[in-house]
N, C-alpha and C positions, 0 to 999 in steps of 0.2 A: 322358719320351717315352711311359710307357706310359697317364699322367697325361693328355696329351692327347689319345689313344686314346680312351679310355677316354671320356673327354670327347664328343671326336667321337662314335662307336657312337651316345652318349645324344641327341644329336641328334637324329641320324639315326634314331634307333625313337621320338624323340618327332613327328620330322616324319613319321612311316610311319602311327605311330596315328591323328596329327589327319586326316592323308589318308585311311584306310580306314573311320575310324567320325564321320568329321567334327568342325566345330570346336566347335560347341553341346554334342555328347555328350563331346567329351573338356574342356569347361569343367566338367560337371554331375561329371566323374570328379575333375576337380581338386579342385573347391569338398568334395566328402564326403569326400577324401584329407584334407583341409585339417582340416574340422570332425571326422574321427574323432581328427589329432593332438590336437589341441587339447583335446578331451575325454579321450584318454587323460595328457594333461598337469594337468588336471583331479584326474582320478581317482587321481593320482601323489599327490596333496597330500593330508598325514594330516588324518582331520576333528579332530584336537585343535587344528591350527593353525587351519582356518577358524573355529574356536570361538572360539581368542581372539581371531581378525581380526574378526569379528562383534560380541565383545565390545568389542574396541576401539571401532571403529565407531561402535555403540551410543552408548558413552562419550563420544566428539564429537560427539553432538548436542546434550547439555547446551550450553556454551558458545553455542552457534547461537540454541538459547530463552533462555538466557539474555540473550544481544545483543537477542534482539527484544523483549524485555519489557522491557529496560530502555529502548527506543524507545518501545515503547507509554506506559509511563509518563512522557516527555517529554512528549511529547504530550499526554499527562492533563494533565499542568499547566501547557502552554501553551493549553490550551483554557478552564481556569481564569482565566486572564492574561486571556484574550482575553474571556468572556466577565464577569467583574469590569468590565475596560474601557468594553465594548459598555453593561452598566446606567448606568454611571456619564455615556455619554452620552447616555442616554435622560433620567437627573434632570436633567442641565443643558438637556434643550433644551423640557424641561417648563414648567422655569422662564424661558425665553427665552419660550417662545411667550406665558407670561402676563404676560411685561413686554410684549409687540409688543399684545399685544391692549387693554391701556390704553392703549398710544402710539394704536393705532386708534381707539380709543374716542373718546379727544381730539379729533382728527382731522377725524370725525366732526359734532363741535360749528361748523365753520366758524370759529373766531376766526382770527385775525390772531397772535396771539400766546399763547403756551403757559406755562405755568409746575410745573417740574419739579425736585424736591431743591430749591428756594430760588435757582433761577436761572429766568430768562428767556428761552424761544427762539423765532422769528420760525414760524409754519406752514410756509416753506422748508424751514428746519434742520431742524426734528421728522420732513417727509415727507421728507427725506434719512436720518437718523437711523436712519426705519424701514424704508427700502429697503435700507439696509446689515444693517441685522438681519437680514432674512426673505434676503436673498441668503446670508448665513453661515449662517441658519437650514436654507437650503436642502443646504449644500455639506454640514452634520454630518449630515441623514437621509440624502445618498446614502453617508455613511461608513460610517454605522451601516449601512445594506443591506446594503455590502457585508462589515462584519466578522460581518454576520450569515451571510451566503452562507459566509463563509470558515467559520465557528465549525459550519454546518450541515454540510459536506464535512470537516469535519476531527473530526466525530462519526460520521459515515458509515467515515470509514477507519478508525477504534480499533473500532468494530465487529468490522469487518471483520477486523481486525490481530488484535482478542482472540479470537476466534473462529479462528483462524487456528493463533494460537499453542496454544490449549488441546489441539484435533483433534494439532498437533505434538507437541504435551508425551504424550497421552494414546495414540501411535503411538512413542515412542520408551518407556515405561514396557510395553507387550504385549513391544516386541522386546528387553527387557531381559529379561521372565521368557520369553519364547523361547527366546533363548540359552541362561539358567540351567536350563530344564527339557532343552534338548538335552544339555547338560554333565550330568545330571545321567544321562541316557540312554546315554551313550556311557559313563559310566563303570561303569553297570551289566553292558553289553556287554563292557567291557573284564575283570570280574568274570567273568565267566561262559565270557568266554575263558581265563581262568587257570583257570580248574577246569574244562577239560576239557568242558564242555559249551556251545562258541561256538554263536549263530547269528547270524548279522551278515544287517539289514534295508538293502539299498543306499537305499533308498527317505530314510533318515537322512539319509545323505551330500548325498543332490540337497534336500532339504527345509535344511538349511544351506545347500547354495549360493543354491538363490533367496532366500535370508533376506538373506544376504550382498549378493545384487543389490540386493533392493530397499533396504534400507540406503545402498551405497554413489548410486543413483536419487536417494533424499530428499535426499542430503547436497547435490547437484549441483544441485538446486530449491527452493532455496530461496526464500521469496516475498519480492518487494518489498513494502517501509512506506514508508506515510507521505509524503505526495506531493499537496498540497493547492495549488492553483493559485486569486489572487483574479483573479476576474476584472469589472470593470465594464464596463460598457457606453457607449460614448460617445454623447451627444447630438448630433442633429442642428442644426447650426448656423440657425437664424431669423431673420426679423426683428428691429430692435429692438423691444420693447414700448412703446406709447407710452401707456397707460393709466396712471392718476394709482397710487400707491403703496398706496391703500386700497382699490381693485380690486383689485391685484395679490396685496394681503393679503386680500382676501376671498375670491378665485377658487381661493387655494394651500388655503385653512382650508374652503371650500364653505361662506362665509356670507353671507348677501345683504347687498348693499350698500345705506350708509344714509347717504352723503355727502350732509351739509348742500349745498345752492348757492348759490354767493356769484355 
């Protein structure tokens, strides 16, 4: 009974206050009601415990650089893979283009008939021969661009990653001798408490809590790796080409043509 009394009254002098000093001023009274708890909830917490929350803290972000470095290094040797690959198609299509370039060469002579490794092919067969080359020829450079494109964005992110990681590494070893210089402050204070001669700096206490923030910030931000997108470009569909195979191999190489006429 008197439970709900009680109850009511409070009401009613909350509804009396919002009415006589309004709803704005009695928000701005709740909200620093609110943030002096909270701060003296704060201030309740001995700093030997945010020391070792701090120290914890600290403690797990190894595993974090760790995870990312050992990403980064994926990557190191998937860019190796890739870029092994990538030379390897560069030798074969060196050696393509200087087999296409005697098939043209031939070609060129006008005969009727061709002779190649100890067999016989008709000028048909050879300028088919070579249209099938320089089309395959064609499909491995737009490969290779693009393993190139990929191999250039996925040296642009290890950059990026390594650099990333170090700033992390070199931000989590400051807030480790942080800690251990705070620890090592509080215990001198705690000294000097026991013998009679305390002076307690509060200025400590809030210099560990923002420690403690920004700590728990990094933890919570950690950055994305590694995120490499190929991308090619598609052609626009044309006409068919109706020029003879030794144009087509001359026009792709920029050499002027020197088709015998028959």
């Amino acid at each position: 009974m008197l439970g709900n009394m009680s109850r009511t009254w409070m009401i009613v002098g909350t509804a009396l206050a919002i009415t006589s000093i309004g709803v704005g001023t009695s928000w701005s009274y709740f909200k620093t009601a609110q943030g002096s708890i909270r701060q003296a909830v704060r201030d309740a917490v001995p700093i030997s415990f945010e020391l070792q929350r701090l120290e914890q803290m600290t403690k797990d972000l190894i595993p974090e650089i760790r995870a990312n470095q050992k990403v980064a290094a994926q990557l190191e040797v998937e860019m190796e893979y890739l870029s092994r690959e990538t030379e390897a198609l560069r030798e074969s299509q060196n050696e393509e283009k200087s087999k296409m370039q005697k098939i043209r060469n031939s070609l060129c002579e006008g005969k009727q008939s061709y002779l190649f490794g100890g067999k016989t092919f008709t000028a048909q067969e050879v300028e088919h021969d070579l249209s099938l080359r320089l089309e395959r020829y064609k499909n491995v450079a737009n490969d290779i661009h693009g393993k190139e494109k990929l191999l250039e964005a996925k040296q642009k992110t290890l950059r990026a990653a390594t650099e990333k990681i170090s700033q992390y590494q070199h931000q989590q070893d400051l807030l480790e001798e942080k800690s251990e210089s705070l620890q090592a402050e509080l215990n001198l204070v705690e000294l000097a408490k026991a013998g009679g001669n305390f002076e307690f700096d509060d200025s400590k206490l809030a210099d560990a809590k923002r420690l403690a923030q920004d700590v728990e910030k990094r933890i919570r931000t950690m950055h994305k790796l590694i995120e490499g997108n190929r991308h090619v470009d598609s052609e626009i569909p044309v006409e068919a080409d109706d020029r003879s195979v030794v144009n087509k191999f001359d026009d792709y190489f920029g050499q002027k043509s020197s088709v015998a006429k028959k």
